[in-house]
N, C-alpha and C positions, 0 to 999 in steps of 0.2 A: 616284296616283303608283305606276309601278311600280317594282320593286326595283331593276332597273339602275338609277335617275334618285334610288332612297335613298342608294344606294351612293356614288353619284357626289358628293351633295352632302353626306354627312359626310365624303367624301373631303377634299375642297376646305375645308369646315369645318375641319379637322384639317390643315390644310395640307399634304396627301401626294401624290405622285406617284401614278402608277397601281401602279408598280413598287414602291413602299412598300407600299402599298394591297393588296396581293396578296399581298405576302409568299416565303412557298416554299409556300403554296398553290395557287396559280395560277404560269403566266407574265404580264407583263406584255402580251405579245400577246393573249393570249385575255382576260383581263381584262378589256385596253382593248375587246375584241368585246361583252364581256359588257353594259360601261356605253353602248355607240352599239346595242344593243337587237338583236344580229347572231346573239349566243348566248345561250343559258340559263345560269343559276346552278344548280348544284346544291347542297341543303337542308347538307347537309353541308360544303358547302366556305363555304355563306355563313356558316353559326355559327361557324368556326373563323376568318373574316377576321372578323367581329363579336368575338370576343374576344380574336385578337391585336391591338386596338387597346381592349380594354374596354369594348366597346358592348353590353352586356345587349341579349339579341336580343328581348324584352319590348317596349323600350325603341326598338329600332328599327321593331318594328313600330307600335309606338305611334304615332311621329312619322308613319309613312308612312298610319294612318287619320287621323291630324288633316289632315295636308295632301289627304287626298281629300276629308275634310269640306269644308273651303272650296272646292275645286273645285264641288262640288256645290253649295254654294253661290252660289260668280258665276256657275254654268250657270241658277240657278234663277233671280237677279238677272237675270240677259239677258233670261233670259224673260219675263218681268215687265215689264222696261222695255220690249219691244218690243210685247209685248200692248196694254199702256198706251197707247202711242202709234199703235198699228191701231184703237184701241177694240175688242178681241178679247175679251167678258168671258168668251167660251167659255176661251179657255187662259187667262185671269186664274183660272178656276173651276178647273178642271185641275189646275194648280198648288195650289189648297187641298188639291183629294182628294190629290195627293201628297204635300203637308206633314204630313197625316194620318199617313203610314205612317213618318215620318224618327222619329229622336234628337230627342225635345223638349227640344232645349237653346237659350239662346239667339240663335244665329245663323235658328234654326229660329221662336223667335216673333217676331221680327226680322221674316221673309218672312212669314209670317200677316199682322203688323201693314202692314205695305205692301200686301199684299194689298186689307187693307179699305179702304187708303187710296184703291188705283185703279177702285173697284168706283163 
């Protein structure tokens, strides 16, 4: 997930406008540029919209590596189901050496376990 696409969706969580959303930090123009991926944020102006709304910027970052956890995950699923069904045990195997190197938590022995399942 990138930051524009965090932004956006505690935005809408918090039910705000773009123009809420920004505050007297930003305009609402470049803001909205910021969240359609047009512009950059800068580090500075994100902490200070993260805390005029009390978003602990920890807290935002947090959210934004879990949701690329799962990304990574239905990329790895895709892969898997598509291998599976070529009978491709080369990228079935692939996929082990990269589960290798991930976060062994469990979404991660999750894909092992499937793994063995399609071998």
């Amino acid at each position: 997930m990138k930051i524009a696409e965090g932004l956006k969706q505690i935005r809408k969580m918090l039910g705000l406008s773009q123009e809420k959303m920004s505050g007297d930090v930003l305009t609402k123009s470049y803001y909205s540029k910021i969240e359609r991926g047009e512009f950059e944020i800068k580090a500075c102006d994100l902490v200070v919209i993260l805390r005029l709304h009390d978003i602990k910027t920890s807290e935002f970052f947090s959210m934004m590596e879990k949701e690329m956890q799962q990304s990574k995950y239905d990329y790895y699923i895709d892969i898997l189901r598509e291998s599976y069904y070529r009978n491709n045990l080369i990228a079935i195997q692939k996929i082990v050496n990269d589960l290798k190197h991930e976060k062994q938590d469990r979404q991660t022995k999750n894909l092992k376990l499937s793994n063995l399942l399609c071998k």
